[in-house]
N, C-alpha and C positions, 0 to 999 in steps of 0.2 A: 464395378460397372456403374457411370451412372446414372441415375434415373431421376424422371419427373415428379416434378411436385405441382399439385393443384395451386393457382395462388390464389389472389383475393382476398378476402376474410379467413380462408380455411388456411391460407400460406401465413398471413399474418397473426392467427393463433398460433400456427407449427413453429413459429419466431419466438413465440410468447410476447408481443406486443397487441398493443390494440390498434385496430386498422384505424387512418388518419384519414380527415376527409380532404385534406388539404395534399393527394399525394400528386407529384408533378410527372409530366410525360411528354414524350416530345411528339411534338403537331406540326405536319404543312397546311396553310390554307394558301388558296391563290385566289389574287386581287384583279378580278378581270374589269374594273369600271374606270370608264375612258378618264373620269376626271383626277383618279389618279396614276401615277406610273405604275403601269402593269407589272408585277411581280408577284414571285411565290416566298411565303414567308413562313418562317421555321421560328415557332413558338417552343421554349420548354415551361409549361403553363400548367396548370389544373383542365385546359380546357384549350380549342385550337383559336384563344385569342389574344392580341395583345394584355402582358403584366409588369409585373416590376424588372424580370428576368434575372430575379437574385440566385441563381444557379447557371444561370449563361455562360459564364468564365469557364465551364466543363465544357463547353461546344466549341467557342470561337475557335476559330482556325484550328480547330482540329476535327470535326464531323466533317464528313461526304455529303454531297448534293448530286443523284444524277436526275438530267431531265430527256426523260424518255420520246419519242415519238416515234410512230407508224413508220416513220421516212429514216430513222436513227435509234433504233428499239436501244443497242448496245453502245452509250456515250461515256464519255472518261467522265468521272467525277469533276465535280466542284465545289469551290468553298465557298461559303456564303458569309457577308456582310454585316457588319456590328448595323443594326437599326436603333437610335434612340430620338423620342417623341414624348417631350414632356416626362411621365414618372414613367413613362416605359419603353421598355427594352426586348428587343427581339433582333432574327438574325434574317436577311434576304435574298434571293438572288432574282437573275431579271428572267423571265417568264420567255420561251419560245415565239416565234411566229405562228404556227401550229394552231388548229381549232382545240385538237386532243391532245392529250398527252398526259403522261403519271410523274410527278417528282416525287422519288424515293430519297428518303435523307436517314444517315446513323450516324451516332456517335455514343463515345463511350465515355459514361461521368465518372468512372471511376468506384472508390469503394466505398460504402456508406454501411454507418453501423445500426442495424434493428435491434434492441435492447442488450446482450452481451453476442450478436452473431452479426459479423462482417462479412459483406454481399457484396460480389463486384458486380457493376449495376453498367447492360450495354442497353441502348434505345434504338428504338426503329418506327419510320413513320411515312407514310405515303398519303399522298391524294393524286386519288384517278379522276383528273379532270374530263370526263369522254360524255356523248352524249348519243354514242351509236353502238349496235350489238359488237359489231366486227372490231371497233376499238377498244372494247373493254375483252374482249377475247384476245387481239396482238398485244396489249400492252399489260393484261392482267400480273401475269408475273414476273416480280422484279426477282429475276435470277442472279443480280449479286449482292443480293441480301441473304446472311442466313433465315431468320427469320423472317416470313413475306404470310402475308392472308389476300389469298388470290379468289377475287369476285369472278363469278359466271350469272352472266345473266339471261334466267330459265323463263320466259313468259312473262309473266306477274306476280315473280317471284326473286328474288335473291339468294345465290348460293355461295357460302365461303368455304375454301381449305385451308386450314392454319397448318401450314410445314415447316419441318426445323431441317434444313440443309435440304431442302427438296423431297422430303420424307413426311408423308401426314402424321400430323400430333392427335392421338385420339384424346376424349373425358379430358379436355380442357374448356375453361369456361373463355367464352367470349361475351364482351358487355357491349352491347350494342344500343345505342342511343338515335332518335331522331324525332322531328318537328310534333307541335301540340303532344308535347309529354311524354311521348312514344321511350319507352323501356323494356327491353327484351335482357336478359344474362341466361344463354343457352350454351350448352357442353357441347364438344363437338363428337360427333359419334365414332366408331372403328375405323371409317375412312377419313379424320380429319376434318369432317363436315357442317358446317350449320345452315340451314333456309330459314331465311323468314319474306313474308311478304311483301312486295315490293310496295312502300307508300305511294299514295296517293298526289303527295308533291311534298318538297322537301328533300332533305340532301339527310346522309348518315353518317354517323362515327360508330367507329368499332372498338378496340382497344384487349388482347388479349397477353399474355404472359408463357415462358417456360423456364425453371428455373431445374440445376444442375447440385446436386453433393459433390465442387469441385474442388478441392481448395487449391489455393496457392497466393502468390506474391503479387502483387501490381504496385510499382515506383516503392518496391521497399516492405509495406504495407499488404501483412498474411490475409487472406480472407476465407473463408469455409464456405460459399457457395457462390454459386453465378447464378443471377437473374439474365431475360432477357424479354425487355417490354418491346409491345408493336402496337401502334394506333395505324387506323386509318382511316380517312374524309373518302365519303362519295358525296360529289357535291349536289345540288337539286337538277333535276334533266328536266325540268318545264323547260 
């Protein structure tokens, strides 16, 4: 059967490597200022910003783009756009009419080796661009992603469920990052869950992990386990 492993630091000991600060992950951000062309842009970065994109060549034309709305909860996929800007590189598609809506994007980089153990390594990454309870309720969960961290929002507060195929993942860490320094890395409890407080202004990232003892072949290439990263952007609701 197989089962979960904690990542992080504690997965990155279980590897026997030392955790890198330089580790990459895939990001949407969406560019909603008029003086540029409105789009949502699919980073695989350290962080949800433009970089070199020297791992990109695992995304282009092969990761999913859906872009969700109230009006269009369930849209076919699409592929998103080589973007290059000087030393850097990223991928984009063009942004809905819509005030709300979530762009959920995956792809799978394939298999990458942690010191003598080969990980086939899948990505997942959302921002829920909303700015109202009932939208961040219809749009929370992207049900065709296996992996999804589906935000509720309780008062003055923030609640996530980190699910693997629609099933809450409990004692997993999620790291959760936002504005003036703000650092939270909280487990999620029996049902899948973490709160934290809703800031005061500022937008958030998330970023958690589940990894599988699966092994097998990908394009030829044996590997011994399956990772599966998920970020996600809420962006600032001033």
């Amino acid at each position: 059967m197989n089962r979960f492993f904690i990542l992080g630091l504690t997965a990155m000991t279980c590897l026997g490597i030392a955790a890198t600060a330089h580790a990459h992950y895939l990001w949407v951000s969406v560019d909603r200022e008029p003086e540029h062309s409105a789009g949502s842009n699919i980073y695989f970065e350290e962080a949800p910003r433009p970089g070199d994109g020297s791992y990109l060549d695992h995304f282009l034309r092969k990761s999913d783009v859906w872009i969700r709305t109230i009006e269009q909860p369930a849209p076919d996929p699409v592929r998103a756009e080589e973007v290059q800007a000087g030393e850097h590189r990223w991928m984009r598609v063009a942004s809905p009419a819509a005030d709300e809506y979530s762009v959920d994007a995956y792809g799978k980089f394939g298999v990458y080796q942690y010191g003598q153990t080969k990980v086939l390594l899948h990505y997942y990454a959302r921002n829920l661009s909303v700015v109202s309870h009932d939208a961040m309720h219809e749009l929370g969960r992207a049900e065709q992603m296996d992996l999804d961290l589906v935000p509720h929002d309780v008062g003055n507060r923030f609640e996530f469920t980190l699910l693997w195929k629609g099933k809450p993942v409990a004692d997993r860490m999620v790291f959760v990052r936002g504005p003036k320094g703000f650092r939270q890395n909280i487990k999620t409890d029996a049902s899948g869950k973490i709160a934290l407080e809703r800031p005061a202004s500022g937008g958030l990232t998330l970023r958690s992990s589940v990894e599988f003892d699966t092994p097998g072949e990908e394009h030829g290439e044996a590997y011994e386990r399956v990772r599966h990263n998920i970020t996600m952007v809420i962006p600032s609701q001033d």
